[in-house]
Biopython code that builds the backbone (N, CA, C, O; Angstrom):
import numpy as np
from Bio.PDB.StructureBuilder import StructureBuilder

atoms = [
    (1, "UNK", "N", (-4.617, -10.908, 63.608)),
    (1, "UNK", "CA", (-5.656, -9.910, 63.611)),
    (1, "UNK", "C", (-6.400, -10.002, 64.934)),
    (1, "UNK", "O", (-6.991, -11.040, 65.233)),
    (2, "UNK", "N", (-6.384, -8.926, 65.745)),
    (2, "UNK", "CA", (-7.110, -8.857, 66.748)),
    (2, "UNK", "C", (-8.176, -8.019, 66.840)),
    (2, "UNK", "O", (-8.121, -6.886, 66.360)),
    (3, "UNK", "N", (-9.332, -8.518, 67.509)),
    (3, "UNK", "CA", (-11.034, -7.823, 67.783)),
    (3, "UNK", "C", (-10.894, -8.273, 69.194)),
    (3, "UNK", "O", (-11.104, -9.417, 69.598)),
    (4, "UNK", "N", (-10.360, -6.820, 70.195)),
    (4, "UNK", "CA", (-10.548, -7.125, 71.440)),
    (4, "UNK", "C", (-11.882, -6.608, 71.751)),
    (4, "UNK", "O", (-12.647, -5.990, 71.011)),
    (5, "UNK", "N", (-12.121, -7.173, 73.691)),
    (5, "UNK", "CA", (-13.594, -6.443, 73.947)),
    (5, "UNK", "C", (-13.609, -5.153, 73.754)),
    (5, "UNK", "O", (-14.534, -4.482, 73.296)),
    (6, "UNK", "N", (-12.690, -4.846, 74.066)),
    (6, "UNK", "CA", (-12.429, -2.894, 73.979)),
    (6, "UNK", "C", (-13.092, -2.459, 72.937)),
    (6, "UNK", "O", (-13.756, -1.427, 73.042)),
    (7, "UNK", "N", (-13.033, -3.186, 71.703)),
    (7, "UNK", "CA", (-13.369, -2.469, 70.257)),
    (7, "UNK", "C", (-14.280, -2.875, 69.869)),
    (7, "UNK", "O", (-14.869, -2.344, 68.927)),
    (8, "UNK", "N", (-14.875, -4.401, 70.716)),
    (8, "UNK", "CA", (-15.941, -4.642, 70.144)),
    (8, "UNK", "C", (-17.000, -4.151, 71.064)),
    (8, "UNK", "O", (-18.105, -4.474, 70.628)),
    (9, "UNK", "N", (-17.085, -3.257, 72.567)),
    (9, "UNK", "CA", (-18.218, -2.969, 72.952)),
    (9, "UNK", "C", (-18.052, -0.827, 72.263)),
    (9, "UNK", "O", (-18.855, 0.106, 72.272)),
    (10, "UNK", "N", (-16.821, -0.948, 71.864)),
    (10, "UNK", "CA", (-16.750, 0.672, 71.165)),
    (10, "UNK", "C", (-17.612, 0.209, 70.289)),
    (10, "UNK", "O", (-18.777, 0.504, 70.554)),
    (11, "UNK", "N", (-17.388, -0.645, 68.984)),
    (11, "UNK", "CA", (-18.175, -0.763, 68.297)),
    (11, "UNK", "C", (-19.883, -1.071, 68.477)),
    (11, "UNK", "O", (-20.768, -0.915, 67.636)),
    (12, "UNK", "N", (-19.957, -1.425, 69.490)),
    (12, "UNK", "CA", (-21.719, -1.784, 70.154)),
    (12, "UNK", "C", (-22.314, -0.506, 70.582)),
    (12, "UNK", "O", (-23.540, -0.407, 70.530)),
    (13, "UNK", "N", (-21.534, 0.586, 71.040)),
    (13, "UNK", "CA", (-21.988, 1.778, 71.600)),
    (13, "UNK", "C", (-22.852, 1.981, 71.015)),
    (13, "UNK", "O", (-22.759, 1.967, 69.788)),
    (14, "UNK", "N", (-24.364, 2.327, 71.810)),
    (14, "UNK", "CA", (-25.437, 3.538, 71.604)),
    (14, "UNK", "C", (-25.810, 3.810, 70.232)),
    (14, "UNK", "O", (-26.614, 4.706, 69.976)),
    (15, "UNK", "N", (-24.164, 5.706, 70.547)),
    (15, "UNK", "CA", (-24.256, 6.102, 69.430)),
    (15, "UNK", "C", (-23.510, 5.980, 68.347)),
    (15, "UNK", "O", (-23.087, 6.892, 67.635)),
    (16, "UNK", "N", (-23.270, 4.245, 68.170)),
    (16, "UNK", "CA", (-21.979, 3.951, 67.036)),
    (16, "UNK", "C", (-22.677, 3.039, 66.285)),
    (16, "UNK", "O", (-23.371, 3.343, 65.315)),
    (17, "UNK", "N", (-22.483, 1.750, 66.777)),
    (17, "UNK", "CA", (-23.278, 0.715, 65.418)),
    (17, "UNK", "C", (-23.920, -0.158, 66.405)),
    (17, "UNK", "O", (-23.396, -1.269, 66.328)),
    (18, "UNK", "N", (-24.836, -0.119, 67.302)),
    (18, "UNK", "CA", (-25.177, -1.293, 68.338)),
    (18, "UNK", "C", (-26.429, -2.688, 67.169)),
    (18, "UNK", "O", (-27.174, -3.622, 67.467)),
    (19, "UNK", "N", (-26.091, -2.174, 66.164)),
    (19, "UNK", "CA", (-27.216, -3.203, 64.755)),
    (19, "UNK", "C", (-26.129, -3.753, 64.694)),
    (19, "UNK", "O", (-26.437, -4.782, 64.093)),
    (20, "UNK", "N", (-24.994, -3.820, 64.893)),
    (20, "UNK", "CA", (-24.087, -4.981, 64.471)),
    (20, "UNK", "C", (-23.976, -5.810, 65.079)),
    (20, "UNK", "O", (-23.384, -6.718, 64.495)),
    (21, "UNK", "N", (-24.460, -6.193, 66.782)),
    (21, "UNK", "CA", (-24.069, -7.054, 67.746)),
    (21, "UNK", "C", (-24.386, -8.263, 67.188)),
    (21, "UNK", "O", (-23.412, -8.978, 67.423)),
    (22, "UNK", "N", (-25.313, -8.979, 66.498)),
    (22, "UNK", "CA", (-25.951, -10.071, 65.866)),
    (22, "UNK", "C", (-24.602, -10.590, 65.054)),
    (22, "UNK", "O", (-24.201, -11.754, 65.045)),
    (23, "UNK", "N", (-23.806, -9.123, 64.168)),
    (23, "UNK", "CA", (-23.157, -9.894, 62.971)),
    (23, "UNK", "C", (-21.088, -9.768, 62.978)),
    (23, "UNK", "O", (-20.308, -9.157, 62.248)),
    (24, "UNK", "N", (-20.860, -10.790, 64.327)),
    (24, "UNK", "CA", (-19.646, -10.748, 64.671)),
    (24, "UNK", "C", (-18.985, -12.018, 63.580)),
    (24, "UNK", "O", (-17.882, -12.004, 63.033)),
    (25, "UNK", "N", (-19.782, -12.804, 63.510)),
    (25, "UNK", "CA", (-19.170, -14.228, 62.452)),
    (25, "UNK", "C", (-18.688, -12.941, 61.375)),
    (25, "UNK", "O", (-17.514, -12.572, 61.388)),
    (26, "UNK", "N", (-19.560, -12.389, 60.578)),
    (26, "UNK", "CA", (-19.570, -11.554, 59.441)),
    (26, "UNK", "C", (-18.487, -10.793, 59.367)),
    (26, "UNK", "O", (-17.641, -10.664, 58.482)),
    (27, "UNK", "N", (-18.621, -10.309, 60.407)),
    (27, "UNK", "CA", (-17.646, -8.801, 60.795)),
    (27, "UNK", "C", (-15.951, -9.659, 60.332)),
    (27, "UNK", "O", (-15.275, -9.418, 59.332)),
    (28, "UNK", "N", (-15.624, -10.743, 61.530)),
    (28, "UNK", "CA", (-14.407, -11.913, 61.103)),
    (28, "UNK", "C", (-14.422, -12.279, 59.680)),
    (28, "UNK", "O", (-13.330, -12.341, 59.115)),
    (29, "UNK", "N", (-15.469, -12.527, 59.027)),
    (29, "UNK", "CA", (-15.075, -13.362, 57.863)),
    (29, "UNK", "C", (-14.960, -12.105, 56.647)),
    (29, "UNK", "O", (-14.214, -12.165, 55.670)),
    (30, "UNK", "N", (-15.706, -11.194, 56.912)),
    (30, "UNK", "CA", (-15.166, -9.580, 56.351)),
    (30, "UNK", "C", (-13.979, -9.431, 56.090)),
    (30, "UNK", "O", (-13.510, -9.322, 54.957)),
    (31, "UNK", "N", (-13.110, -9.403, 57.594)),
    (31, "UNK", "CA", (-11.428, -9.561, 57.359)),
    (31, "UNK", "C", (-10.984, -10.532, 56.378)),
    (31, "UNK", "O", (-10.483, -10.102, 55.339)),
    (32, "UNK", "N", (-11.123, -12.044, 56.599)),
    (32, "UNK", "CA", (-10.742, -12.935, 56.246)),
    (32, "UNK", "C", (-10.857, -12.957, 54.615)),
    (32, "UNK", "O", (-9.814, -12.953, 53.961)),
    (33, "UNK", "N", (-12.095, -12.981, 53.978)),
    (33, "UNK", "CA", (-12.344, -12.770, 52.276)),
    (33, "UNK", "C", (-13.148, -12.058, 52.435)),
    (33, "UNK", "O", (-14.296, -12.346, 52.773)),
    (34, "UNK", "N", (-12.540, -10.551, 52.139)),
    (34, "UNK", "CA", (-13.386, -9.645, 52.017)),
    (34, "UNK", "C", (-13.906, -9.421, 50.268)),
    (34, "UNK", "O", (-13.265, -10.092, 49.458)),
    (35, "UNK", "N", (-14.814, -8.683, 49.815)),
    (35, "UNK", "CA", (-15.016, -8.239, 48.612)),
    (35, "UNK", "C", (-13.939, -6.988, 48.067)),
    (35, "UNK", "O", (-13.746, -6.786, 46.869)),
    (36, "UNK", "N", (-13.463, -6.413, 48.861)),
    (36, "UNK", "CA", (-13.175, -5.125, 48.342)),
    (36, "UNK", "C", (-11.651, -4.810, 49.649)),
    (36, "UNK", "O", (-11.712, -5.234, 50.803)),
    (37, "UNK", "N", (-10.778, -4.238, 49.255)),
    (37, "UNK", "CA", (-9.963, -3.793, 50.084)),
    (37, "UNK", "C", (-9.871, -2.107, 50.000)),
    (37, "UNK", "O", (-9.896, -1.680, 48.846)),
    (38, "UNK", "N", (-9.766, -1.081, 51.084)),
    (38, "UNK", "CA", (-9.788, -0.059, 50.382)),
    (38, "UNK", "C", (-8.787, 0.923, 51.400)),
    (38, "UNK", "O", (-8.566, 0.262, 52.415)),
    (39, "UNK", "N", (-8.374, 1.743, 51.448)),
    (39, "UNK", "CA", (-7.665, 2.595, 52.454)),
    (39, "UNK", "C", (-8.492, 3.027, 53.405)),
    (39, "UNK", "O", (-9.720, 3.069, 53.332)),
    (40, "UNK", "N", (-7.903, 3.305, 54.180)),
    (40, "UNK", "CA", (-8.768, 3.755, 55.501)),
    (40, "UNK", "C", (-8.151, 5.337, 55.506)),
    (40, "UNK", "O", (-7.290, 5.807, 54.761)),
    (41, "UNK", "N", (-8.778, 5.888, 56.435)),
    (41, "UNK", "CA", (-8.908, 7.408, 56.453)),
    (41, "UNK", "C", (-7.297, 7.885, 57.312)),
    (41, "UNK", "O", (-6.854, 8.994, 57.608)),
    (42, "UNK", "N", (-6.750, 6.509, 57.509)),
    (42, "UNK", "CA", (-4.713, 7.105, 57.923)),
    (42, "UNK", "C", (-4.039, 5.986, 57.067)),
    (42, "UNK", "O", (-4.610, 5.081, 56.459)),
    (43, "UNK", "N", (-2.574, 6.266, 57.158)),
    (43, "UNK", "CA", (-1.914, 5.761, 56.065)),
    (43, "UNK", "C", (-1.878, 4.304, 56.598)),
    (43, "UNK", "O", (-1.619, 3.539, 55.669)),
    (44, "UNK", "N", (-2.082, 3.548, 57.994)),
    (44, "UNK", "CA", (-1.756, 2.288, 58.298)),
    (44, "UNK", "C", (-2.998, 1.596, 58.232)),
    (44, "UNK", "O", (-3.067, 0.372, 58.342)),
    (45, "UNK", "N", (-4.093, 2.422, 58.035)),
    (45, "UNK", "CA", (-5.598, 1.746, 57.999)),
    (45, "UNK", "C", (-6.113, 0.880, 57.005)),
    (45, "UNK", "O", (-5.721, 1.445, 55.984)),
    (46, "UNK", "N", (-6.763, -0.165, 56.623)),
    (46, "UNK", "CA", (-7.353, -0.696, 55.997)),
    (46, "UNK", "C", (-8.638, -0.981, 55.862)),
    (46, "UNK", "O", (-9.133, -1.829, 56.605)),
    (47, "UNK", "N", (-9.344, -0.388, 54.980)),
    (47, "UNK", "CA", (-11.329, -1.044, 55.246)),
    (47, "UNK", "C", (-11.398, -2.040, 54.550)),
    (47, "UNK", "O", (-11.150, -1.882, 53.355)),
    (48, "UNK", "N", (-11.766, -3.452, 55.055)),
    (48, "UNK", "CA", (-12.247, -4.650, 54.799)),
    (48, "UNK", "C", (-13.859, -4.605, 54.553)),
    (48, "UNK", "O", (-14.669, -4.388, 55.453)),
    (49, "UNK", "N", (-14.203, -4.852, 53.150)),
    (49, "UNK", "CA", (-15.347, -4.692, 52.797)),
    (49, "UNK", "C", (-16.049, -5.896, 52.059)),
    (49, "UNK", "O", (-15.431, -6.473, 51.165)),
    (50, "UNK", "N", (-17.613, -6.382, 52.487)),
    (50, "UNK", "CA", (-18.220, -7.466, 52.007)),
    (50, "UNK", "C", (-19.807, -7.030, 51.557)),
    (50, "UNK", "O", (-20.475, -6.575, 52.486)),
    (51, "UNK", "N", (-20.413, -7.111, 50.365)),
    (51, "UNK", "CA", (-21.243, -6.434, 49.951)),
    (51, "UNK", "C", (-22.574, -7.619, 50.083)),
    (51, "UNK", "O", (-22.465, -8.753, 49.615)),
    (52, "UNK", "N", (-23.844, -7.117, 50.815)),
    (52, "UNK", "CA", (-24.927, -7.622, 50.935)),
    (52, "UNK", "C", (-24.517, -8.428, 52.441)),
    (52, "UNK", "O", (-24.966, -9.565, 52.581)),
    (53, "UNK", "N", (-23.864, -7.972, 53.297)),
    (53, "UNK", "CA", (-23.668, -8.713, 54.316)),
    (53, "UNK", "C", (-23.758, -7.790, 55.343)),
    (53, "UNK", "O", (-23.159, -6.718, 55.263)),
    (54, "UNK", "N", (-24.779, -8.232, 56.776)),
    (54, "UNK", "CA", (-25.113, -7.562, 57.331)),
    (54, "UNK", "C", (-26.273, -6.559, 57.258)),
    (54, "UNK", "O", (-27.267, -6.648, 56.537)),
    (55, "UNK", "N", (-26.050, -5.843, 57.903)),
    (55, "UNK", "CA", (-27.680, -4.462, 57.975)),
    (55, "UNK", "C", (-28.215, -4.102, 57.034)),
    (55, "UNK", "O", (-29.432, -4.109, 56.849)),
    (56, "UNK", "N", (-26.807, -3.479, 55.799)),
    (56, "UNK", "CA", (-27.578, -2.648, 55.152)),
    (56, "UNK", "C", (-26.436, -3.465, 53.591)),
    (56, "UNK", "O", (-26.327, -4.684, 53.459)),
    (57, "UNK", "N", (-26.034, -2.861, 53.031)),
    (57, "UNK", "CA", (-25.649, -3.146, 51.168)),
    (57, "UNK", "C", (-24.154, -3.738, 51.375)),
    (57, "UNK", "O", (-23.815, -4.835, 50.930)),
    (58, "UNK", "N", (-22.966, -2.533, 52.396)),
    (58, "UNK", "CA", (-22.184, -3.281, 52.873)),
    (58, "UNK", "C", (-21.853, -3.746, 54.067)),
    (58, "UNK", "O", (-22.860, -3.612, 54.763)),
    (59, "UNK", "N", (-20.916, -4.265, 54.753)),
    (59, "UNK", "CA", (-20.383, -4.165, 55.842)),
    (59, "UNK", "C", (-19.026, -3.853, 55.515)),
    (59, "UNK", "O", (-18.501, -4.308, 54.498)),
    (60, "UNK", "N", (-18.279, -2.918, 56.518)),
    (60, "UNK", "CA", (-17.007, -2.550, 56.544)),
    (60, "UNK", "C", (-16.151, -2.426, 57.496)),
    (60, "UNK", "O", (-16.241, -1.490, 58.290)),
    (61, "UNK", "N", (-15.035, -3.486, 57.588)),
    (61, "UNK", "CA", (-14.138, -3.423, 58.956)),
    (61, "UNK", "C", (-13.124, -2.184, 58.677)),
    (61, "UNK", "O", (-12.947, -1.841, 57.508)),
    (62, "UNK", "N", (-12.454, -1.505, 59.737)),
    (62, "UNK", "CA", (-11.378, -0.466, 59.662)),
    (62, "UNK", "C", (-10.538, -1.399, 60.384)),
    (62, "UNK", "O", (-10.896, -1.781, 61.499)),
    (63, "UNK", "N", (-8.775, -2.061, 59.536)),
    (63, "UNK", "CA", (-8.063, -2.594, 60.891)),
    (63, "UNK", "C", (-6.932, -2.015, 60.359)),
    (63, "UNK", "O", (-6.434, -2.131, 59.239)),
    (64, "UNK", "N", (-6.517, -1.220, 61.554)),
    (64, "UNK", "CA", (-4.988, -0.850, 61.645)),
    (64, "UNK", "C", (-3.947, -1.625, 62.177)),
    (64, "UNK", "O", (-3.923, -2.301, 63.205)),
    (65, "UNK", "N", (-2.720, -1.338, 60.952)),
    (65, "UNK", "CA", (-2.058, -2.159, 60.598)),
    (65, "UNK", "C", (-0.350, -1.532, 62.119)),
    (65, "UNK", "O", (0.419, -0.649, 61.740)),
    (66, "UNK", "N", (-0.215, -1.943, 63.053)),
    (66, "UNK", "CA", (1.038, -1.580, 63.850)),
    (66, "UNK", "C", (1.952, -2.094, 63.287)),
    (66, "UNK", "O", (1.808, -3.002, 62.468)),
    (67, "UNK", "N", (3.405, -1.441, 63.738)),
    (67, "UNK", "CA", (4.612, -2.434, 63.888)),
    (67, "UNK", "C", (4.890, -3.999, 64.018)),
    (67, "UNK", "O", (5.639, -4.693, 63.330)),
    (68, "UNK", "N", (3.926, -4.428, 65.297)),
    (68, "UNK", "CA", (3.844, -5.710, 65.895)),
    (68, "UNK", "C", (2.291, -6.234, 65.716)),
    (68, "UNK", "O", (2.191, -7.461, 65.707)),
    (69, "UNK", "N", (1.143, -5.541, 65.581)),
    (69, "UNK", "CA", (0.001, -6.228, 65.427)),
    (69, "UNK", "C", (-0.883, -5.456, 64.333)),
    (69, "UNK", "O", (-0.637, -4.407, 63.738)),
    (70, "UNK", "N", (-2.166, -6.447, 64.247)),
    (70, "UNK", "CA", (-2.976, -5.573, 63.427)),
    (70, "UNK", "C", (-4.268, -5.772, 64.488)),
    (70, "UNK", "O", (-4.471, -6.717, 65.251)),
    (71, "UNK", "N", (-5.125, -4.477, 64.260)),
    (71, "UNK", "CA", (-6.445, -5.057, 65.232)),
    (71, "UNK", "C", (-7.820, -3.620, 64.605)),
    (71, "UNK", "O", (-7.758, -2.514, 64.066)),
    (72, "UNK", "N", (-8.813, -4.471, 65.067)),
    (72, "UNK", "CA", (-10.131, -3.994, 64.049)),
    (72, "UNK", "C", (-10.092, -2.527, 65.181)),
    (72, "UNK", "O", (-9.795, -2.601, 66.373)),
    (73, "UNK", "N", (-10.405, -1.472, 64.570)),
    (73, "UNK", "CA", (-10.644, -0.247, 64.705)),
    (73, "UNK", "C", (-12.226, 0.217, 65.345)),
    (73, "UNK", "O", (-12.712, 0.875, 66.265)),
    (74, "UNK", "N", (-12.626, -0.606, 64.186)),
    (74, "UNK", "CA", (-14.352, -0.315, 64.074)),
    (74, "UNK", "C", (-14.868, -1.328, 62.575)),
    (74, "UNK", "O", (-14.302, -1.966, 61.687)),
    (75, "UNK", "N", (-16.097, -1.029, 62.933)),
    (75, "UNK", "CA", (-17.060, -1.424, 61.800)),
    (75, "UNK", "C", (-18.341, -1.005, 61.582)),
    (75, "UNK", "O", (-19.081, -0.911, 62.560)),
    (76, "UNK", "N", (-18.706, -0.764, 60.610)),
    (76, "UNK", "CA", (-20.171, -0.481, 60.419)),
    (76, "UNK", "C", (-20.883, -0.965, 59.328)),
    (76, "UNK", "O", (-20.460, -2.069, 58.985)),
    (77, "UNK", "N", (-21.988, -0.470, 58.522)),
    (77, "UNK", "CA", (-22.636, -0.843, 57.720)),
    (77, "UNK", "C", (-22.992, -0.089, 57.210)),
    (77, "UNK", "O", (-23.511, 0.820, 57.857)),
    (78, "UNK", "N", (-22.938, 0.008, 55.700)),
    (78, "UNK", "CA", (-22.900, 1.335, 54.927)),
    (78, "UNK", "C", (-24.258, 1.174, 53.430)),
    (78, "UNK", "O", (-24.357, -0.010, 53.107)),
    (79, "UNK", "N", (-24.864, 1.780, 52.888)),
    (79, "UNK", "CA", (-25.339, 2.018, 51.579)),
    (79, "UNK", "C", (-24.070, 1.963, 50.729)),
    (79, "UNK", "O", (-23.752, 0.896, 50.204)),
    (80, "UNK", "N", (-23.647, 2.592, 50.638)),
    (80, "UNK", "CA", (-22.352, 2.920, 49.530)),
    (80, "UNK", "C", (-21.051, 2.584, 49.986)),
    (80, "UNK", "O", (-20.571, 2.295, 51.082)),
    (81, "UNK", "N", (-20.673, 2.691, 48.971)),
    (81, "UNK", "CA", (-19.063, 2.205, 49.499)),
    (81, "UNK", "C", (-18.016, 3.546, 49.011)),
    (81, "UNK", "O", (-17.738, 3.786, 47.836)),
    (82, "UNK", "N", (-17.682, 4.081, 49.814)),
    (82, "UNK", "CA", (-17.086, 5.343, 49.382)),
    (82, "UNK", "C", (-15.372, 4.451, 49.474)),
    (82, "UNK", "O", (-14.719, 3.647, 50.140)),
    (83, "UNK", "N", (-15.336, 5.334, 48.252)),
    (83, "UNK", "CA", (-13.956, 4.723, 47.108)),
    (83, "UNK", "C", (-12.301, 5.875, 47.770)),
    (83, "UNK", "O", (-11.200, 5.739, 47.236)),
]
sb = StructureBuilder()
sb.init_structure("model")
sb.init_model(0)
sb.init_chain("A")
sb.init_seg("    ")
for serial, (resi, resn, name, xyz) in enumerate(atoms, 1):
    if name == "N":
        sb.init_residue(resn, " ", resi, " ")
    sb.init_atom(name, np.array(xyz, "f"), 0.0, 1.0, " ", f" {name:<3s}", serial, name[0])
structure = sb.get_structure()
């Protein structure tokens, strides 16, 4: 599983999630035992989800799954957990 800089200063952007910079341990251990596994919005995607962790109720990694690797997409922090 890879979290390059690429994705982790996409993910820091402005206007994306820059409240997450504090919670990179989280964001990793999200992947690792998450609470919840759920599809992501394409067929190779996965949202890694951990509830009461981070900003807000959840935190949620997106990592797409390649041929040869897997690597985090994004993440944010959500109220709800859309199913």
């Amino acid at each position: 599983m890879e979290l390059n800089r690429e994705r982790w200063e996409h993910i820091l952007e402005p206007e994306r999630h820059p409240e997450l910079a504090q919670y990179l341990d989280d964001i990793l251990r999200t992947i690792e035992k998450p609470d919840q596994q759920l599809p992501g919005n394409e067929a190779d995607e996965i949202r890694f989800a951990a509830e009461h962790v981070g900003p807000s109720r959840w935190l949620q990694v997106v990592v797409v799954f390649g041929s040869d690797r897997a690597f985090v997409v994004t993440a944010f922090a959500s109220r709800r957990l859309r199913k």
